[in-house]
DOLODREN-498697 format. One record per residue (C-alpha): x, y, z; residue in three letters. Coordinates in steps of 0.2 Angstrom, whole numbers, plus 5000, padded with zeros to 4 digits. Each point is the difference from the previous one (the first is absolute). Last residue first. Layout:
residues N
<pt px="X" py="Y" pz="Z" type="ALA"/>
...
END
This chain:
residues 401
<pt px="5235" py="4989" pz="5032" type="UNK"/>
<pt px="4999" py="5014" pz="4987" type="UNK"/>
<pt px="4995" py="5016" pz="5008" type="UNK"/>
<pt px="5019" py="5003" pz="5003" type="UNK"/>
<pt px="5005" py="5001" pz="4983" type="UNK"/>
<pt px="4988" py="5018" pz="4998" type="UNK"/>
<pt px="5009" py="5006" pz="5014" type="UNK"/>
<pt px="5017" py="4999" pz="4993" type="UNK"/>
<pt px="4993" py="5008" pz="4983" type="UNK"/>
<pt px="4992" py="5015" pz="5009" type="UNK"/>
<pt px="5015" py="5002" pz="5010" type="UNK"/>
<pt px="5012" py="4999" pz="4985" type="UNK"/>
<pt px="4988" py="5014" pz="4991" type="UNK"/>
<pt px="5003" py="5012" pz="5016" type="UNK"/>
<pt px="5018" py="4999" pz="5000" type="UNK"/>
<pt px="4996" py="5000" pz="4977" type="UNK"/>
<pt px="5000" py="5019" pz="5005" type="UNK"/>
<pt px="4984" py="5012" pz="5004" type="UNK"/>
<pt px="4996" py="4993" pz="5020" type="UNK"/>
<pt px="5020" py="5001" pz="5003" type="UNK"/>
<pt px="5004" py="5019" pz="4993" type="UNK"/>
<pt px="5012" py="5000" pz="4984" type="UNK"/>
<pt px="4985" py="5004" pz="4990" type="UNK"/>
<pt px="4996" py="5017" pz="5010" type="UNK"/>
<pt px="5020" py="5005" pz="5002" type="UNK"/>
<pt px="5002" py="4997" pz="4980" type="UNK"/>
<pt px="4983" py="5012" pz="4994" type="UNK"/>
<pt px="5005" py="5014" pz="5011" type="UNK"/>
<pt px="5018" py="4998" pz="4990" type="UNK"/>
<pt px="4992" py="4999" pz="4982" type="UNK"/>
<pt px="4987" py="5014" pz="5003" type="UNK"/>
<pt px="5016" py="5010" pz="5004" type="UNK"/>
<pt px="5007" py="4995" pz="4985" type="UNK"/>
<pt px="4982" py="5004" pz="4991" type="UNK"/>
<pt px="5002" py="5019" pz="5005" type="UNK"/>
<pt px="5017" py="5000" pz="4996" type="UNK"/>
<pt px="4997" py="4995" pz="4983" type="UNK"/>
<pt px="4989" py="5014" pz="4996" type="UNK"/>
<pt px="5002" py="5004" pz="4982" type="UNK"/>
<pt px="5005" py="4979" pz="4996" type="UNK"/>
<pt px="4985" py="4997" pz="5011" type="UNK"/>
<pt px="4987" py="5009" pz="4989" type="UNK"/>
<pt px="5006" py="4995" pz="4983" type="UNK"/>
<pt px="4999" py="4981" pz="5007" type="UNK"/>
<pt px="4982" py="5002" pz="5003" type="UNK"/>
<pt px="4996" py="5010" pz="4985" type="UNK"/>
<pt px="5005" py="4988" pz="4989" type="UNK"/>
<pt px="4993" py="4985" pz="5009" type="UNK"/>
<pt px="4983" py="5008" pz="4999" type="UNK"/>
<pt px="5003" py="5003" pz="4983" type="UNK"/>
<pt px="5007" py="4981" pz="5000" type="UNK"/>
<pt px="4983" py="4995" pz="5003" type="UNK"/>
<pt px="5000" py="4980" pz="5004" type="UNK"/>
<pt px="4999" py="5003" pz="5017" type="UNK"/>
<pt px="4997" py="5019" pz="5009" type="UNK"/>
<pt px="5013" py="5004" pz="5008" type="UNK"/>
<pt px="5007" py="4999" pz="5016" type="UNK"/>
<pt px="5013" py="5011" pz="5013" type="UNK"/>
<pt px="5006" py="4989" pz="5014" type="UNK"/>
<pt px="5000" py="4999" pz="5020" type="UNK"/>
<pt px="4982" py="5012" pz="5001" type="UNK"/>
<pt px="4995" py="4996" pz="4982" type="UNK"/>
<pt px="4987" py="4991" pz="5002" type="UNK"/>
<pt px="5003" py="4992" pz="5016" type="UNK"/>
<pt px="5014" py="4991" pz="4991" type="UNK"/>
<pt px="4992" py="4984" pz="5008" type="UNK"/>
<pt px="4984" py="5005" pz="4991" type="UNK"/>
<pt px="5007" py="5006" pz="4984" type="UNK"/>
<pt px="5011" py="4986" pz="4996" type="UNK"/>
<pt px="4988" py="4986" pz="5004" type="UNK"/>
<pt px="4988" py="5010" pz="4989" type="UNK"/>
<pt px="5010" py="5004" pz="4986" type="UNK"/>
<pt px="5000" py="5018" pz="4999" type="UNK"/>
<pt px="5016" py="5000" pz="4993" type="UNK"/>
<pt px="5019" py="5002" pz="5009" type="UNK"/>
<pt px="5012" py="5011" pz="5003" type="UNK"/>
<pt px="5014" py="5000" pz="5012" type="UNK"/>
<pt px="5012" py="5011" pz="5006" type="UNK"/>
<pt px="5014" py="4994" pz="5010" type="UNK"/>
<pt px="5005" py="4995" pz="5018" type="UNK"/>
<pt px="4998" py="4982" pz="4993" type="UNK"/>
<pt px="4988" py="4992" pz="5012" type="UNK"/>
<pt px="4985" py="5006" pz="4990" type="UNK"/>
<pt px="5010" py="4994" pz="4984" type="UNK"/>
<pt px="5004" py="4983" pz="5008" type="UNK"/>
<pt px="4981" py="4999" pz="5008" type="UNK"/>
<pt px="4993" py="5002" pz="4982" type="UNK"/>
<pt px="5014" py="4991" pz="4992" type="UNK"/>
<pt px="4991" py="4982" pz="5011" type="UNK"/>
<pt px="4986" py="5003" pz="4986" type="UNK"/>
<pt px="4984" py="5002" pz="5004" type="UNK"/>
<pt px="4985" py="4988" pz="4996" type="UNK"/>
<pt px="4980" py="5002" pz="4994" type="UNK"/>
<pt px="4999" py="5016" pz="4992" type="UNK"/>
<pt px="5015" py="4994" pz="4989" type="UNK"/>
<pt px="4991" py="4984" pz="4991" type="UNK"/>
<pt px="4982" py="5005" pz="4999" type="UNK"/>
<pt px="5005" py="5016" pz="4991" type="UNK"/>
<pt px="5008" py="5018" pz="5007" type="UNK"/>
<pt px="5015" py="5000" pz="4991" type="UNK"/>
<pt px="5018" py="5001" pz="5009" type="UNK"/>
<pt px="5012" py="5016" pz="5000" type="UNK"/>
<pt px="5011" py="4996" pz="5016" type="UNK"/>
<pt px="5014" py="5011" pz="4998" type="UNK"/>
<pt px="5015" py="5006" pz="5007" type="UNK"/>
<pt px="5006" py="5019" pz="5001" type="UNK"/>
<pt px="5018" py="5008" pz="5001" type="UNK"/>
<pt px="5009" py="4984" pz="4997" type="UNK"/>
<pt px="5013" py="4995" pz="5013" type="UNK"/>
<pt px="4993" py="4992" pz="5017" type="UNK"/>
<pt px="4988" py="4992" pz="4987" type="UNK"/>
<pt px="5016" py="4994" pz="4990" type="UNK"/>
<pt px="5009" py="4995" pz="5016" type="UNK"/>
<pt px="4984" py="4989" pz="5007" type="UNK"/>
<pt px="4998" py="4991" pz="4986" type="UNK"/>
<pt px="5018" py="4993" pz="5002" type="UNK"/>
<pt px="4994" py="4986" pz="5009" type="UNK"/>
<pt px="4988" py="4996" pz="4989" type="UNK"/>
<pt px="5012" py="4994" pz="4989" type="UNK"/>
<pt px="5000" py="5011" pz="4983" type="UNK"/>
<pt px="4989" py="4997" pz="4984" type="UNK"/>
<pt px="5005" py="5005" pz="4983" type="UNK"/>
<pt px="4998" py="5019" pz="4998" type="UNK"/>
<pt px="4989" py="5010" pz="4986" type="UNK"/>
<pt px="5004" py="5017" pz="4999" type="UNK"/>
<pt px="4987" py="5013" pz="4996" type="UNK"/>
<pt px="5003" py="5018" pz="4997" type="UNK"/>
<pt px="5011" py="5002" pz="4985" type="UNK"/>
<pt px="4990" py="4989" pz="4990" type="UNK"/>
<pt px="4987" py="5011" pz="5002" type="UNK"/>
<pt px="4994" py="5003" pz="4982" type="UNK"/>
<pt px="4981" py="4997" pz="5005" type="UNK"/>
<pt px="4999" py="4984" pz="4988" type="UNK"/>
<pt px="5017" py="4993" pz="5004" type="UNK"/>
<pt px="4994" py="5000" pz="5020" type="UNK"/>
<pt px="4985" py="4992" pz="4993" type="UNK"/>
<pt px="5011" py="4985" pz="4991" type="UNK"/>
<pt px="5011" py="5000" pz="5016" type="UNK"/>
<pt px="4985" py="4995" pz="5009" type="UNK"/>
<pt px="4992" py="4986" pz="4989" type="UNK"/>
<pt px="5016" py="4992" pz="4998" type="UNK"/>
<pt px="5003" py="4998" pz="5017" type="UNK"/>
<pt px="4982" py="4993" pz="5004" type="UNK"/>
<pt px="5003" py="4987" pz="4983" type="UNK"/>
<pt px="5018" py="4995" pz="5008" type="UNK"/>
<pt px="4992" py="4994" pz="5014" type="UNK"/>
<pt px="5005" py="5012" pz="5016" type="UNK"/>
<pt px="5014" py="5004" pz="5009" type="UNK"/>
<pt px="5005" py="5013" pz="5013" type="UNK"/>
<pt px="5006" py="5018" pz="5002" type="UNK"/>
<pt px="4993" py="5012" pz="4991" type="UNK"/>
<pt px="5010" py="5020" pz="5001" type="UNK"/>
<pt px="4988" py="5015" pz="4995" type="UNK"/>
<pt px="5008" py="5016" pz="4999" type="UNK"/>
<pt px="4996" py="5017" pz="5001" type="UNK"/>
<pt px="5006" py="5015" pz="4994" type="UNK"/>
<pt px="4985" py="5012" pz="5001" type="UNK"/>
<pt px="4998" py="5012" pz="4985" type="UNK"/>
<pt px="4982" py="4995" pz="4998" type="UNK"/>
<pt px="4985" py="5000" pz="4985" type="UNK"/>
<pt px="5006" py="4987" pz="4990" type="UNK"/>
<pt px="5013" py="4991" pz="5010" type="UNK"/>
<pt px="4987" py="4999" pz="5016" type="UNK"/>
<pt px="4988" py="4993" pz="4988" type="UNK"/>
<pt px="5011" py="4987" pz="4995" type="UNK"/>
<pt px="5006" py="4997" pz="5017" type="UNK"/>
<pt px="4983" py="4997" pz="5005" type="UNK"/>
<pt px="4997" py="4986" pz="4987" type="UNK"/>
<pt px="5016" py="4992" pz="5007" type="UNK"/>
<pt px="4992" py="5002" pz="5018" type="UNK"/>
<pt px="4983" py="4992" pz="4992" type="UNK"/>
<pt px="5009" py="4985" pz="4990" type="UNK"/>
<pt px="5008" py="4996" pz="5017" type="UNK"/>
<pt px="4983" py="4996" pz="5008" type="UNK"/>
<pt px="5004" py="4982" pz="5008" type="UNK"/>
<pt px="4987" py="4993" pz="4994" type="UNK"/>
<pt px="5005" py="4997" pz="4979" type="UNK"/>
<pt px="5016" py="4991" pz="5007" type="UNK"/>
<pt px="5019" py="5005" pz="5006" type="UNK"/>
<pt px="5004" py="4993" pz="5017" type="UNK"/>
<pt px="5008" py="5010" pz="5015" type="UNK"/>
<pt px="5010" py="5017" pz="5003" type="UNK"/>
<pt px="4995" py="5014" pz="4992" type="UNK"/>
<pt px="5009" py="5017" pz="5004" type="UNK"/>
<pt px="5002" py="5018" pz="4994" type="UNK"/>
<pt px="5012" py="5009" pz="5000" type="UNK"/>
<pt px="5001" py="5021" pz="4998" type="UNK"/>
<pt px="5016" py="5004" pz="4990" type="UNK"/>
<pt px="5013" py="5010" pz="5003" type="UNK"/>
<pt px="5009" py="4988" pz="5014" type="UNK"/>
<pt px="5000" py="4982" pz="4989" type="UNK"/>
<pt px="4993" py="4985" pz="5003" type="UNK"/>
<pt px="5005" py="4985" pz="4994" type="UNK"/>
<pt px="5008" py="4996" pz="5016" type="UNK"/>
<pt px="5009" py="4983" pz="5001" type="UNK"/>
<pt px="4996" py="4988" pz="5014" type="UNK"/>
<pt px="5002" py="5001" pz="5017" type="UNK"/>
<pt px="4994" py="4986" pz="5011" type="UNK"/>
<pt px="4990" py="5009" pz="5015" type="UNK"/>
<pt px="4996" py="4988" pz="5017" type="UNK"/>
<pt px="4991" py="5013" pz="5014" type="UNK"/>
<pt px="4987" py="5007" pz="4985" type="UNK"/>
<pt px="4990" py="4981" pz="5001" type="UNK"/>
<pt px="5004" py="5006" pz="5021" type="UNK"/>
<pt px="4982" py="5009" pz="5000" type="UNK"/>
<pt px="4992" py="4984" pz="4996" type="UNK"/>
<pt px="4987" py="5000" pz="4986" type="UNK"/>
<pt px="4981" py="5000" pz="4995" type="UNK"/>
<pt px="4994" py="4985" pz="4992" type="UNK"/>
<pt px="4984" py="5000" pz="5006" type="UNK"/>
<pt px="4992" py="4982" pz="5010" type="UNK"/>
<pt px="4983" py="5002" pz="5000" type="UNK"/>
<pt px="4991" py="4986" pz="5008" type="UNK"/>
<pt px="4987" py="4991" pz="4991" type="UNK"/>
<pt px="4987" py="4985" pz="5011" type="UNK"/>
<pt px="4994" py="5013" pz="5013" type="UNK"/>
<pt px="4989" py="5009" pz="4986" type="UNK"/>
<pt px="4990" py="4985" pz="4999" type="UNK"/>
<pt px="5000" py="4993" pz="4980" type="UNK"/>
<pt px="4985" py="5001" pz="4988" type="UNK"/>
<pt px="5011" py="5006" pz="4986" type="UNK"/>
<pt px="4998" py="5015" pz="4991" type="UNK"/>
<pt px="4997" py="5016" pz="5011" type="UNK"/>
<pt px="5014" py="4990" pz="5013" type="UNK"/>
<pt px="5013" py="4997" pz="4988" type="UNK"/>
<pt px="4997" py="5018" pz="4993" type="UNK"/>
<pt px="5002" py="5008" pz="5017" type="UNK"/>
<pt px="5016" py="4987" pz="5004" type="UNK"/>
<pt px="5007" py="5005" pz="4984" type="UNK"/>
<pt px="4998" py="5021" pz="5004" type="UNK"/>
<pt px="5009" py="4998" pz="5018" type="UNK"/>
<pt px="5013" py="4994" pz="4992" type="UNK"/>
<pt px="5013" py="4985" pz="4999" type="UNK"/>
<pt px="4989" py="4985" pz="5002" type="UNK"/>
<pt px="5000" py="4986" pz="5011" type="UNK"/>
<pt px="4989" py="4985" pz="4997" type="UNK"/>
<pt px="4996" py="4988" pz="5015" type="UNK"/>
<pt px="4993" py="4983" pz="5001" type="UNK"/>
<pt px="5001" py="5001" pz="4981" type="UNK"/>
<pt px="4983" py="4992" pz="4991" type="UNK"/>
<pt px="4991" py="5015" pz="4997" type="UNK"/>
<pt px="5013" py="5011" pz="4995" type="UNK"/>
<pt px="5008" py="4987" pz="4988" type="UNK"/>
<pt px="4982" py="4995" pz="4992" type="UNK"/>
<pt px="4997" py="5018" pz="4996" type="UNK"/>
<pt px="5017" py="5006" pz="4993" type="UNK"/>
<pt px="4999" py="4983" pz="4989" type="UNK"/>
<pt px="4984" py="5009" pz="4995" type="UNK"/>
<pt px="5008" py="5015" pz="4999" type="UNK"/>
<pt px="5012" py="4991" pz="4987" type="UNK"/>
<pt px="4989" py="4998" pz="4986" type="UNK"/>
<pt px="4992" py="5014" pz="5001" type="UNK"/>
<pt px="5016" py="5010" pz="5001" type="UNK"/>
<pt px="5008" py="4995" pz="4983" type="UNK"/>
<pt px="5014" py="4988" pz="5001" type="UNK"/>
<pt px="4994" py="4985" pz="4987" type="UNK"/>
<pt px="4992" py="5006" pz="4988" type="UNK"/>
<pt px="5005" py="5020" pz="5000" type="UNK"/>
<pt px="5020" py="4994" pz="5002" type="UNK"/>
<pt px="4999" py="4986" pz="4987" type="UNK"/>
<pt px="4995" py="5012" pz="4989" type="UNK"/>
<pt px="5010" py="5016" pz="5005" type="UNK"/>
<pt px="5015" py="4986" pz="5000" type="UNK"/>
<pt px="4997" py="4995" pz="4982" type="UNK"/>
<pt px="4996" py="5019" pz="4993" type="UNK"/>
<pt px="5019" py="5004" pz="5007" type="UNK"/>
<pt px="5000" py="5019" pz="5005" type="UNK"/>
<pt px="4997" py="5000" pz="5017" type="UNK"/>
<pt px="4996" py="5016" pz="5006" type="UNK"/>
<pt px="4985" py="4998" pz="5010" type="UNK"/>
<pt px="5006" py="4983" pz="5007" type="UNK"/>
<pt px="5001" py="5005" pz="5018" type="UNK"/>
<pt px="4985" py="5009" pz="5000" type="UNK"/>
<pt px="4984" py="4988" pz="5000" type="UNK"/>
<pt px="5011" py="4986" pz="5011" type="UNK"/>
<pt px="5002" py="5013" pz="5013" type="UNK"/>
<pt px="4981" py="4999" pz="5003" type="UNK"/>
<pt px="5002" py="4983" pz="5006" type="UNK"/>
<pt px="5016" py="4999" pz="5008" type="UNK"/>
<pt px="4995" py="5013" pz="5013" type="UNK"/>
<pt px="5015" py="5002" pz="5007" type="UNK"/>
<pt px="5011" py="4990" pz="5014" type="UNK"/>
<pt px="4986" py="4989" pz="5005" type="UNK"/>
<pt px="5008" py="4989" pz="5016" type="UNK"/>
<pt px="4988" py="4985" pz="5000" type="UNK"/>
<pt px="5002" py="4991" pz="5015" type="UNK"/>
<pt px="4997" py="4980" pz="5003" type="UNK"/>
<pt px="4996" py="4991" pz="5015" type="UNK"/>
<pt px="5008" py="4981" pz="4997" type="UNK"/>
<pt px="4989" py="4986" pz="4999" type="UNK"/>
<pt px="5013" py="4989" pz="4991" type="UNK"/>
<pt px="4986" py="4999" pz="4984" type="UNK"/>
<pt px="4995" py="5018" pz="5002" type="UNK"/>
<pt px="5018" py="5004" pz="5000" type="UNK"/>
<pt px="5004" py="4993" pz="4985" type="UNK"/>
<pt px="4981" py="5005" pz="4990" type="UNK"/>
<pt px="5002" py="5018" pz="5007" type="UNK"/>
<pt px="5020" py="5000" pz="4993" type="UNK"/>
<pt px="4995" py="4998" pz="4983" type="UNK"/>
<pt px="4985" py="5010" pz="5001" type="UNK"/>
<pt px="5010" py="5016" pz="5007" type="UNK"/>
<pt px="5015" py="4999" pz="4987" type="UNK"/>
<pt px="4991" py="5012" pz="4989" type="UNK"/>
<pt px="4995" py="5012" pz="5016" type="UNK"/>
<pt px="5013" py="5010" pz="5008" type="UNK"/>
<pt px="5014" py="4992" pz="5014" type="UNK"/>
<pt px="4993" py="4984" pz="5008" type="UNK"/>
<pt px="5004" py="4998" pz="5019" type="UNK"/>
<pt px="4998" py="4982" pz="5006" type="UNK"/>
<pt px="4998" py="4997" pz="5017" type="UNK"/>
<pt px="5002" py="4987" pz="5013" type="UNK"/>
<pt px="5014" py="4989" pz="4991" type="UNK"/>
<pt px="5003" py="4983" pz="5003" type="UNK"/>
<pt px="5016" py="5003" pz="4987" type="UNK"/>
<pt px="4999" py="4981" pz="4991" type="UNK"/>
<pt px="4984" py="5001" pz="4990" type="UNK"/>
<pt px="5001" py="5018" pz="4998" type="UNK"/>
<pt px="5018" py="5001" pz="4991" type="UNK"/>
<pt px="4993" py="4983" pz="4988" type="UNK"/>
<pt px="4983" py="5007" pz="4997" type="UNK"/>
<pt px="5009" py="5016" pz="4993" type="UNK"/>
<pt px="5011" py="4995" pz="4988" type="UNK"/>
<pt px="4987" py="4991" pz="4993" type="UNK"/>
<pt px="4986" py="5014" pz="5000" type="UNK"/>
<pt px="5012" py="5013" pz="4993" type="UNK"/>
<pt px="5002" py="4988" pz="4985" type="UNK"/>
<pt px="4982" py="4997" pz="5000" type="UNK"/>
<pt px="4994" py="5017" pz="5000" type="UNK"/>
<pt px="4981" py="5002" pz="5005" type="UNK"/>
<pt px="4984" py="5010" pz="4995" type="UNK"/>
<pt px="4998" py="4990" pz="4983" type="UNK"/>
<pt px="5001" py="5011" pz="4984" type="UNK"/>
<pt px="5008" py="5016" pz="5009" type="UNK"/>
<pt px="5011" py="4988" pz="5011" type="UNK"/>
<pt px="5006" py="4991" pz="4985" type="UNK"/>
<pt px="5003" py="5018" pz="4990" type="UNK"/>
<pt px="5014" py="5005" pz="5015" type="UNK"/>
<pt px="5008" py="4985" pz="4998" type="UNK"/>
<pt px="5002" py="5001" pz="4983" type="UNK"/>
<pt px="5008" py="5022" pz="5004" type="UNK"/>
<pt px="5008" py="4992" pz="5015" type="UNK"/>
<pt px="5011" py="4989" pz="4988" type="UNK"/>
<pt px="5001" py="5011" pz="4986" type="UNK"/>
<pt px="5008" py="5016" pz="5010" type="UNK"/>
<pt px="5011" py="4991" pz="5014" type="UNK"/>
<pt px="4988" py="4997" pz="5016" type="UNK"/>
<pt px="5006" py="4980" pz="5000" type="UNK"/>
<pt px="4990" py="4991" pz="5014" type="UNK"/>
<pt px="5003" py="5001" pz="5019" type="UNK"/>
<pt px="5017" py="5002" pz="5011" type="UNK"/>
<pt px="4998" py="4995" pz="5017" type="UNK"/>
<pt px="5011" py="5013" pz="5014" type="UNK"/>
<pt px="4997" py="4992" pz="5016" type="UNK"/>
<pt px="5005" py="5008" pz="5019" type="UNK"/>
<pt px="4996" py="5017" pz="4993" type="UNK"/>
<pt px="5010" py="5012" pz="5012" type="UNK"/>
<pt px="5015" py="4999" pz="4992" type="UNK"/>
<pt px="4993" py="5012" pz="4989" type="UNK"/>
<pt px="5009" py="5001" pz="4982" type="UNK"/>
<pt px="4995" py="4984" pz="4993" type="UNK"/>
<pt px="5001" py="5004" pz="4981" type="UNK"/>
<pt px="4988" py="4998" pz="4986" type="UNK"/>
<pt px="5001" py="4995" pz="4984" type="UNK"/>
<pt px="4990" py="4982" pz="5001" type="UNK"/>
<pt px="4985" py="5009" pz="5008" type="UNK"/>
<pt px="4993" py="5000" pz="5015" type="UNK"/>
<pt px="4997" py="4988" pz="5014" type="UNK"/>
<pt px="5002" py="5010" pz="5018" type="UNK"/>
<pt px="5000" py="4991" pz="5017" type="UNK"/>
<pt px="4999" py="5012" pz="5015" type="UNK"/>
<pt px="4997" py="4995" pz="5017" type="UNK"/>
<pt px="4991" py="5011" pz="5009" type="UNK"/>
<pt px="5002" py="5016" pz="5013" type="UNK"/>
<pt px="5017" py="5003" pz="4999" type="UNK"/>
<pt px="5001" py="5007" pz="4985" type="UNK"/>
<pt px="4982" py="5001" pz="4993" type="UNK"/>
<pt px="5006" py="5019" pz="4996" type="UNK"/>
<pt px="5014" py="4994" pz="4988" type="UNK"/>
<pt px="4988" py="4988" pz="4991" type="UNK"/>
<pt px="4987" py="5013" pz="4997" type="UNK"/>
<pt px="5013" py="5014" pz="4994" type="UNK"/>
<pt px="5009" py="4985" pz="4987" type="UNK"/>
<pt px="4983" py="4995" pz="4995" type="UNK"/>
<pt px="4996" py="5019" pz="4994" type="UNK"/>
<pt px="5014" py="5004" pz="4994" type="UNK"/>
<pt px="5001" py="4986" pz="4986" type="UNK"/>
<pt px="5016" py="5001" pz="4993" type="UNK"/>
<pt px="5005" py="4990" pz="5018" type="UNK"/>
<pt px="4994" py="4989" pz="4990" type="UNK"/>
<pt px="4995" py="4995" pz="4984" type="UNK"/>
<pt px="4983" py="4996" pz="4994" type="UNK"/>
<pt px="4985" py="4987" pz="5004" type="UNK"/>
<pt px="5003" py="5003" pz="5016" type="UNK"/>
<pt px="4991" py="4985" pz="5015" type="UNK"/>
<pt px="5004" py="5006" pz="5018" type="UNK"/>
<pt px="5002" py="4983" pz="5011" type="UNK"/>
<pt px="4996" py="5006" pz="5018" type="UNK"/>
<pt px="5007" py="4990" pz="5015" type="UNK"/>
<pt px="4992" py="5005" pz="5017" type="UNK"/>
<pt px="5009" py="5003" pz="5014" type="UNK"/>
<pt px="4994" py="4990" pz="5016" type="UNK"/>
END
């Protein structure tokens, strides 16, 4: 008998690629109901229900957001919810990442329904960097009170504990779940977020800002205090100083305005206007057509709590993408790098080390692109692509009877 499996998203799909990779894979397999939020569209005719949850605009999941870091649980989540539940006779409830997972623990505990907890990052520790940049005194406030990391490992705690299963993205998270939380080992799976080789099969084009004299480089993905793009811009400046190299740094993605802000404001600083362009977001897929078409991507994340406990699916895109790739010495990044054997690193937060790095690959470029191709045959294999993540994730579904 097929079971039916209601995922619960506190976020927008299919934006979230994450959900959108587990769903597709569960094809066949289960029966797929997804509740997500209001904005989303049902682009899988696979998922037989398509529920929308609570409001995720900016104010409204900003209030809900402080009721689950007061009291554990979101009531307007929580109605919505009780109602799908009550009439779906489900077998399995999926939760995607923690804030929601004390909401959906008290419903499924109720109905008796086995619960997983899917840990996209670790939310926690994210929490002491996201908001590093903020300028607004009120939010840094509110922030430190009520979404500081104490505070929310303790929520971490009783989600772990209390899951039937947890899965986590890395090898790292489930190390550090296990060192601090009296759980079995059996009880967290890692499901990565590596990538299909066929992402590269469906290109969008989209326009080129690249241009043939000078050496691109390419950020794709969120703008925040994390994410390292304050070291690669520090490297340029040095590189602007002391180098004649033409190279160019092009960021596409978005970001709070305070993050953006921050960035342009050091690129002003280091008189390098000329070498970084900000770019709004494109559709993911036309990511593929910009890696396919910069002379470098990058990964330049910090090493904290936050980074050296996830990856990001760009990893496994840039390593895909038949194209250099650099990345920092985060430890995720390092270790399924090989350190350094499919990607040049860095040492992060030390845009010296970043400096010299891209210095060295833009004088032996064709050294790194064939590091780039070595790199796309050994992650297109089965047993390194999301093939072998699906199979973990199958497999997982059928130890719940």
């Amino acid at each position: 008998m097929i079971k039916r499996v209601l995922f619960v998203l506190d976020g927008t799909y299919p934006m979230d690629v994450r959900v959108q990779k587990e769903i597709a894979a569960l094809e066949g397999e289960v029966e797929v109901h997804l509740m997500c939020a209001k904005n989303s569209k049902n682009t899988h005719e696979f998922i037989s229900n398509f529920f929308f949850g609570p409001s995720t605009r900016k104010i409204s999941k900003g209030f809900r957001e402080i009721l689950i870091s007061l009291f554990g649980t979101d009531p307007f989540m929580s109605n919505r919810l009780r109602t799908i539940v009550k009439n779906g006779n489900f077998d399995i409830i999926h939760v995607h990442d923690l804030p929601q997972f004390k909401t959906v623990y008290k419903i499924s505990s109720r109905f008796e329904i086995p619960l997983i907890l899917d840990l996209h990052e670790n939310f926690p520790e994210a929490l002491d960097t996201w908001f590093q940049w903020r300028k607004s005194k009120i939010i840094r406030f509110k922030n430190k009170l009520l979404f500081n990391s104490g505070r929310w490992k303790k929520k971490e705690r009783f989600a772990v504990e209390h899951a039937d299963h947890v899965i986590a993205v890395v090898e790292e998270m489930k190390n550090k779940l296990l060192s601090e939380f009296n759980v079995d080992d059996s009880k967290i799976t890692i499901i990565t977020n590596s990538e299909d080789p066929s992402f590269f099969d469906e290109i969008e084009v989209c326009d080129l800002p690249f241009e043939e004299d000078t050496f691109n480089v390419l950020y794709t993905g969120g703008i925040g205090p994390h994410r390292g793009l304050d070291d690669v811009i520090l490297a340029l400046g040095e590189l602007e100083r002391n180098e004649t190299v033409n190279v160019v740094l092009h960021i596409f993605g978005s970001g709070h305005r305070d993050n953006i802000a921050h960035l342009k404001t050091l690129v002003n600083e280091n008189k390098i206007d000329h070498r970084v362009f900000f770019h709004s977001p494109v559709p993911l897929k036309s990511i593929p057509y910009l890696m396919r078409n910069a002379d470098l991507n990058i990964i330049p994340h910090k090493s904290n709590g936050h980074c050296n406990n996830t990856v990001p699916h760009k990893l496994y895109h840039g390593l895909l993408s038949k194209r250099p790739l650099l990345v920092s010495n985060s430890a995720p990044l390092l270790r399924i790098t090989q350190n350094g054997v499919y990607a040049p690193n860095f040492d992060a937060g030390q845009h010296s080390s970043c400096a010299i790095a891209l210095k060295n690959i833009i004088e032996d470029h064709r050294l790194y692109m064939s590091k780039a191709s070595e790199s796309e045959a050994y992650f297109s294999r089965k047993e390194h692509s999301w093939d072998s993540e699906a199979i973990k994730l199958k497999s997982l579904y059928s130890t719940f009877n």
